[in-house]
C-alpha angles and dihedrals in degrees: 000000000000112000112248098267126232143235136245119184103183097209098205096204132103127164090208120010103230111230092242099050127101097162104119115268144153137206106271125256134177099224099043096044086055084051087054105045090057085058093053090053084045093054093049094057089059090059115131097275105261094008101165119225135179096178140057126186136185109192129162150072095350114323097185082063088084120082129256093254087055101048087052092045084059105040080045091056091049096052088053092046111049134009108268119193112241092234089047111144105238108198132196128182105217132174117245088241098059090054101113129156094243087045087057100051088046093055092051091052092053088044110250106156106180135045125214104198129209102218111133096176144343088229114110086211094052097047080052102060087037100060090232099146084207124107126225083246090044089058096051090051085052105064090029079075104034079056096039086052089054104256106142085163101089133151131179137203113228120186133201143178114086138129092242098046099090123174083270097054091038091062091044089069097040082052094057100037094053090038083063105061094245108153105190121053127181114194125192129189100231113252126197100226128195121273091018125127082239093055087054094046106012120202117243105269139197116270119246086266109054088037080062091049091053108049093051090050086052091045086054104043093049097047086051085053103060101269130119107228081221103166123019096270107021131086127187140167116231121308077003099095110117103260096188080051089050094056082062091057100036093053092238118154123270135160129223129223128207140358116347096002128146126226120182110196149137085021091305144097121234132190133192112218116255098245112122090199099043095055087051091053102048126097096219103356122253117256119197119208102235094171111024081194123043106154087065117141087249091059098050098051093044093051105036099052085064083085137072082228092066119178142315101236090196080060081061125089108253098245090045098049096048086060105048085046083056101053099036090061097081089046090060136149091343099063100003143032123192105199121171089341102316120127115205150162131240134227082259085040092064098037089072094021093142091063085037096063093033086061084046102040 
């Protein structure tokens, strides 16, 4: 039986591009972004008739940018075009500094129902480096009224990486997240991308070493605290784990909205062009194949042992799995387990998945 798909609504806008980003945006503009919501809503009508769907997700750019009215027109249009669970997690990324309390109200009423927020770091040196215009206090506030609104579905975006993020400082912002009551943490090892202002003039970052270092101390203050390190980079506390994330790993079938959005369905991967006026333009917008087959072995293992969860090897062709077996022996316990059946990584695992997968693959 085929998993309920999800949803992903790229939301192009963005009011400051942050240094480290290389996700498509464009400066954000009223009458555009109204050009653009009725797209969406276009392109939401052309989904396959009774496709069935338990997660939404608006991602970007900065997707708490839209209005209220906008972001109902979409979710609206959603609910009309494809059969939408009634418990469905509805996601949307928003800045600290768009959280208002009318803002809030307005997101509910459109049925949002959790809140990815783009925190990085309570360190006024590291916001800095890292371009966020939002202040330590700014977040707090942030998520005081996220709580206050009645939003207990929180997650926030922690980045490391940096020179100036020692073991000290590191713990600093694991201690704030968790004293807040944030149940879902993301954390990402900063990356200097192509085409970027960082790539140009790159900020003075950790050593692999000390990244190492990091990311084990962070593996191992969050577990203390009461969250599963469940996917390379995710933590949650129990009934907390991203479910639309999950659909990517797990190789379930989601569809992608808007310029430069991804869709993965009917055993293939699909991408929008990231160009904001042509899919304005467009009629239904144009989707490229970039892997005519994503359910390869290949992808599954790659994917799936992103999560704690690994892989079912008796989901594996016999000669397939044979030789992964064979080749994950050496690799264990340090980097794999293989339990009942289930093939994993470790946190060490992940720390060096790339070679990992190489030895497997």
């Amino acid at each position: 039986m085929t998993a309920p798909a999800g949803i992903y609504i790229h939301v192009p806008f963005c009011a400051v591009k942050c240094p480290y980003c290389d996700f498509y945006s464009q400066r954000y503009d009223r009458q555009t972004v109204q050009a653009y919501t009725e797209a969406v809503c276009r392109n939401l009508r052309a989904l396959p008739a009774g496709l069935h769907a338990d997660t939404l997700y608006f991602g970007g750019g900065t997707p708490s940018l839209l209005s209220g009215a906008q972001l109902m027109q979409i979710t609206q249009a959603v609910r009309e075009a494809v059969q939408l669970d009634a418990d469905a997690e509805v996601t949307l990324e928003a800045n600290p500094l768009t959280v208002t309390a009318a803002a809030l109200n307005a997101w509910k009423a459109a049925g949002i129902n959790r809140l990815s927020l783009g925190i990085q770091s309570v360190q006024p040196e590291v916001l800095r480096i890292l371009g966020r215009r939002h202040t330590p206090e700014q977040a707090k506030s942030a998520v005081l009224r996220a709580q206050d609104a009645g939003f207990a579905n929180l997650s926030a975006d922690l980045m490391f990486g940096l020179a100036v993020q020692d073991a000290e400082c590191l713990a600093a912002d694991i201690d704030a997240l968790t004293e807040m009551d944030i149940p879902h943490i993301s954390a990402y090892m900063l990356k200097i991308e192509q085409n970027t202002p960082f790539a140009a003039q790159p900020p003075a970052r950790c050593d692999d070493d000390a990244q190492a270092d990091r990311y084990l101390q962070m593996h191992g203050l969050l577990t203390a605290a009461g969250y599963e390190h469940y996917e390379i980079s995710n933590f949650a506390r129990a009934g907390f784990g991203s479910r639309h994330n999950c659909k990517y790993w797990r190789l379930h079938p989601y569809y992608g909205i808007g310029p430069a959005a991804h869709s993965c369905h009917d055993g293939k991967r699909f991408a929008v062009p990231r160009d904001l006026a042509g899919f304005i333009a467009d009629a239904v917008q144009q989707e490229d194949v970039t892997e005519p087959e994503a359910e390869s072995v290949t992808e599954r293992v790659m994917l799936g042992l992103r999560l704690k969860e690994g892989i079912r090897t008796d989901m594996l062709p016999d000669a397939d799995r044979a030789r992964i077996l064979r080749r994950a022996k050496p690799l264990m316990p340090q980097y794999l387990t293989l339990t009942d059946g289930t093939l994993a990584m470790t946190p060490a695992g992940w720390l060096v998945s790339n070679a990992v997968l190489t030895a497997l693959l």
